[in-house]
C-alpha positions as CSV (number, residue, x, y, z in Angstrom):
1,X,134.2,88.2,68.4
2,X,132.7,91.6,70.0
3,X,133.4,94.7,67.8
4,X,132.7,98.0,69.8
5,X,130.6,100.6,67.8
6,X,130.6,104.6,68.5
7,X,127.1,106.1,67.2
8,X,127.4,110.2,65.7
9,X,126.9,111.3,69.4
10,X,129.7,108.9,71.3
11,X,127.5,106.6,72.3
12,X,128.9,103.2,72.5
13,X,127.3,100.1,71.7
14,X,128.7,95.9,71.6
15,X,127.6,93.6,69.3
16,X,128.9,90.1,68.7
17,X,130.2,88.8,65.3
18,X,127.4,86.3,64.6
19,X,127.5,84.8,61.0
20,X,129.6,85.6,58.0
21,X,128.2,84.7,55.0
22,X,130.4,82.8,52.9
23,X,128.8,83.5,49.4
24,X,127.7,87.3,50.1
25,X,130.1,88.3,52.4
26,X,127.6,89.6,54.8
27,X,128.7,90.2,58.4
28,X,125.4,89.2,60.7
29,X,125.8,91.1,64.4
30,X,123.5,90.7,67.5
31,X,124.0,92.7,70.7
32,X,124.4,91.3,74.3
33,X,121.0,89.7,74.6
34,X,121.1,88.0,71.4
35,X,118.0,90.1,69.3
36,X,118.2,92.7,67.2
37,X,120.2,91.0,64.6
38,X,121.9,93.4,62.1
39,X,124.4,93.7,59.4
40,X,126.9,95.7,59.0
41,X,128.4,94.8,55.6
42,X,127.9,98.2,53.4
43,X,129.2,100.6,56.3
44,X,131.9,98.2,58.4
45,X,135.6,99.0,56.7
46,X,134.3,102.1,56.9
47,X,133.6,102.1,60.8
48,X,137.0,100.9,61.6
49,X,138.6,103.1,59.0
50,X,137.0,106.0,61.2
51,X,137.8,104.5,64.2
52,X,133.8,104.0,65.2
53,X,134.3,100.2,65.1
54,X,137.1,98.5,67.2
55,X,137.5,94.9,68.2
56,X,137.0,94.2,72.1
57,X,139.6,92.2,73.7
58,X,138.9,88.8,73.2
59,X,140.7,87.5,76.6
60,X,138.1,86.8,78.8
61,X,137.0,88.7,82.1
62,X,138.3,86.3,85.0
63,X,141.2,85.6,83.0
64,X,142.0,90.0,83.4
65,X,141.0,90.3,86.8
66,X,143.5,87.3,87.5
67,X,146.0,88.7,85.4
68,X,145.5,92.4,86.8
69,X,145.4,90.9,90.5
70,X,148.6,89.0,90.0
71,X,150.9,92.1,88.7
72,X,149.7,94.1,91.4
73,X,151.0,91.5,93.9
74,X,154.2,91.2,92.1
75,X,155.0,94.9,92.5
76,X,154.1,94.6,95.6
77,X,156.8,92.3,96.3
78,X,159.4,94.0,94.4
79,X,158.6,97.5,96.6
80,X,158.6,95.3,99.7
81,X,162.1,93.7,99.1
């Protein structure tokens, strides 16, 4: 799962949903490239509560290209018939 996270300036950053840990309840995150492994457990509710932290939609890339590509086409239609 990607979460989206909004630094004090706007900045955005993505970081994966890595590992929760069962017994602590810590929430391990890594960004793109897989390094810089952090956790977000202390600060997290409160990210979302702010609206800093929001979950990215999960349906992949090709599958909303695809999807975007074929509504366009249908309007298309309608407006030509």
């Amino acid at each position: 799962m990607w979460v989206e996270f909004a630094d004090d300036d706007g900045q955005l950053s993505f970081a994966k949903l890595a590992w929760v840990s069962p017994l602590r309840g810590t929430y391990l995150f890594t960004n793109r490239r897989a390094e810089g492994a952090f956790d977000h457990r202390e600060e997290l509710a409160g990210l979302f509560r702010d609206d800093r932290a929001r979950l990215v939609e999960a349906e992949p890339l090709i599958d909303r290209a695809v999807s975007s590509m074929m509504s366009k086409m249908e309007d298309r239609f309608v407006e030509a018939a």
